[in-house]
N, C-alpha and C positions, 0 to 999 in steps of 0.2 A: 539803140534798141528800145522797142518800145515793149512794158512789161503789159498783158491782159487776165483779167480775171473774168470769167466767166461762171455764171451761177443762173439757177431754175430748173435744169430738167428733172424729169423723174418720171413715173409710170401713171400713163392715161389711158382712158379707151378709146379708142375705135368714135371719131368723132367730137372728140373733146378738147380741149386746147390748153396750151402752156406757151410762157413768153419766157424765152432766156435773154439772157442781158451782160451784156462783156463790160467789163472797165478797163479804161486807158489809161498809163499810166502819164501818156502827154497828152495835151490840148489836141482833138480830133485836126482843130486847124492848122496842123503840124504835120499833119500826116494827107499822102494822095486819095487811096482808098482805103475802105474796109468793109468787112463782109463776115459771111460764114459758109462753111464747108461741111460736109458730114461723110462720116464712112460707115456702113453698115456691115457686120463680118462678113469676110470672106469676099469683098467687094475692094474697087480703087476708093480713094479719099474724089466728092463730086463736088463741084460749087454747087450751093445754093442762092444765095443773091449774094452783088458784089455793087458798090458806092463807089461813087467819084466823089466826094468830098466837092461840096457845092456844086455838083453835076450829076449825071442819070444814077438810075438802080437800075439792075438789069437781076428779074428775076429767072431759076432756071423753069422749063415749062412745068415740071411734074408738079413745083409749088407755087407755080404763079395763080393769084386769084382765093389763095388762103392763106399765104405765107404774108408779112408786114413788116419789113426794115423800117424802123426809126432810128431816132439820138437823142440824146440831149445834153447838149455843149455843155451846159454849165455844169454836166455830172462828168464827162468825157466816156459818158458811157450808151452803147448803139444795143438797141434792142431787135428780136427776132420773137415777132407776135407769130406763132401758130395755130390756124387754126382749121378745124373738120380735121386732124389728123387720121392719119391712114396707117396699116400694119407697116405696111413698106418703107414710112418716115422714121422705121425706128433703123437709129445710127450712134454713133458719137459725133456730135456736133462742135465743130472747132470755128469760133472767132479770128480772124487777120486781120492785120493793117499792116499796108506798107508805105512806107517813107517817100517812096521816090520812084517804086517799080518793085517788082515782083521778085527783085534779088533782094529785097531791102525787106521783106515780108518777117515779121513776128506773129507770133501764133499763142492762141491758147492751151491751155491745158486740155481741152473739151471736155465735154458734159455731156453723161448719156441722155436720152430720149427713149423710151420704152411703148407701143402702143401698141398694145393685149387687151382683150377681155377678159 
């Protein structure tokens, strides 16, 4: 099991940006992928972009072109730059990594995202 911590969101406007940032508690090169998720009330839990660990990112449409997956190994921690956000991006946003495949998936705690004037 891998342990994640995620931290950074909080209330923006309409346009403005915020990066959240998970931490891993093993070496990313340990793990297949990872990515993030968000669920906004009243809605399913949606991918938002998902990593192959040395391989593609696949963003989804509604945030591709503002949204920005990084890493940095030597912190084992994957970043999620937003930005132009839009009312509609506000969710609780949940970091993954799975080991091996999608039964092997650990999760964050998430962290809200708010975006009001």
């Amino acid at each position: 099991q891998v342990q994640l911590v995620e931290s950074g969101g909080g209330l923006v406007q309409p346009g403005g940006s915020l990066t959240l940032s998970c931490k891993a508690s093993k070496s990313v090169f340990t793990l297949l992928a990872m990515g993030w998720y968000r669920q906004a009330p009243g809605k399913e839990r949606e991918l938002v972009v998902r990593t192959i660990i040395g391989g593609t990112t696949k963003y989804a449409e509604a945030v591709k072109d503002r949204f920005t997956f990084s890493r940095d190994n030597a912190k084992n921690t994957v970043y999620l730059q937003m930005n132009n956000l839009k009312p509609e991006d506000t969710a609780v946003y949940f970091c993954f990594a799975d080991r091996s495949g999608p039964d092997t998936r650990s999760w964050g705690q998430g962290t809200q995202v708010t975006v009001s004037a």
